[in-house]
N, C-alpha and C positions, 0 to 999 in steps of 0.2 A: 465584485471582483472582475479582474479583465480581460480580454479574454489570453494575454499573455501569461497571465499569473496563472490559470485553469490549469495549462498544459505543465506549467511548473512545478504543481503542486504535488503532480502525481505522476511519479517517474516509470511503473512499470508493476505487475502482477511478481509478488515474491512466492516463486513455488518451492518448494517443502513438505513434506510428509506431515507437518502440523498444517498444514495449509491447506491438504487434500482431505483431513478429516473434518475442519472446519467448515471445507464447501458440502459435504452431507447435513448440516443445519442452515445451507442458504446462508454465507457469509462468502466473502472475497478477502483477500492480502492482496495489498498493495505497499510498494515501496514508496516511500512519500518525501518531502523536502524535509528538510530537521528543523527548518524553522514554520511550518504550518500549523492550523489547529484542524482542531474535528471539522468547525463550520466551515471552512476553506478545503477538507477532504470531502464531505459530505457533498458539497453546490460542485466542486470538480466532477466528482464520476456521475450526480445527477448528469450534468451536462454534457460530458464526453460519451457515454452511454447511453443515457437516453433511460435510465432505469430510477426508480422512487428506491431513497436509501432511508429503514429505518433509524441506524444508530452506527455510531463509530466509535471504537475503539484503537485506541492509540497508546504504542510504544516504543520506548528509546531503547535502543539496544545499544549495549556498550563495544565497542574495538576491541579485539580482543590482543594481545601479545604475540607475539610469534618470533621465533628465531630463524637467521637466515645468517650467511655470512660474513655480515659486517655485524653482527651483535642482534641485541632484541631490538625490535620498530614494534610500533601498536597500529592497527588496523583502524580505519575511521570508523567514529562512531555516525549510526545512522538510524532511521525512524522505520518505522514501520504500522498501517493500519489495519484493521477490522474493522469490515466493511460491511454490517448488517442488513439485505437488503430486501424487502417487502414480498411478502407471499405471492406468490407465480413470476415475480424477476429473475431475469437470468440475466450473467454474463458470460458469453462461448467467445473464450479469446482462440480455439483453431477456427472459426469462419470467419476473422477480423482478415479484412484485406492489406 
C-alpha cells in the first residue's frame, strides 16, 4: 500500500460513548474510507501509529433520513472500524501534535 493510500484510508478517531467503553478492552474507532478493507485498516494505523494491531473489525453504517426544509435528504452512508490493538499498545490522540 502507498504511502498516499495509508493516510486515505483512515480519516479520523470516531468518538462516542460506545467508543469510550470499547477503549476500556484496548480497542480504538476510527472513521475509515467506505471503500477500504480490514488489511488496508490494519497496515494503515500499524503505520501511522507505530502500534501492533491485533484484529479489526469493520462496519457500514447506514445514512440516516432527516427532514429539513426542502423535504427529506438522507445522510451519507459511511464506514467505521474496531481497531483491536495488542496488550500494553496505546493510542493517546490529546498528546498527538
Amino acid at each position: 500500500m502507498n504511502q498516499e493510500r495509508v493516510f486515505k484510508v483512515v480519516m479520523g478517531p470516531h468518538v462516542s460513548e460506545k467508543a469510550a467503553m470499547a477503549a476500556e478492552s484496548n480497542q480504538v474507532v476510527f472513521k475509515v474510507a467506505v471503500d477500504a478493507t480490514k488489511l488496508e485498516v490494519k497496515n494503515a494505523v500499524e503505520k501511522i501509529f507505530d502500534v501492533k494491531v491485533e484484529g479489526v473489525r469493520v462496519v457500514n453504517v447506514k445514512g440516516k433520513c432527516k427532514m429539513n426544509r426542502y423535504g427529506q435528504v438522507r445522510k451519507p452512508s459511511w464506514k467505521k472500524a474496531y481497531v483491536s490493538l495488542a496488550e500494553g499498545q496505546d493510542i493517546d490522540f490529546a498528546a498527538a501534535e
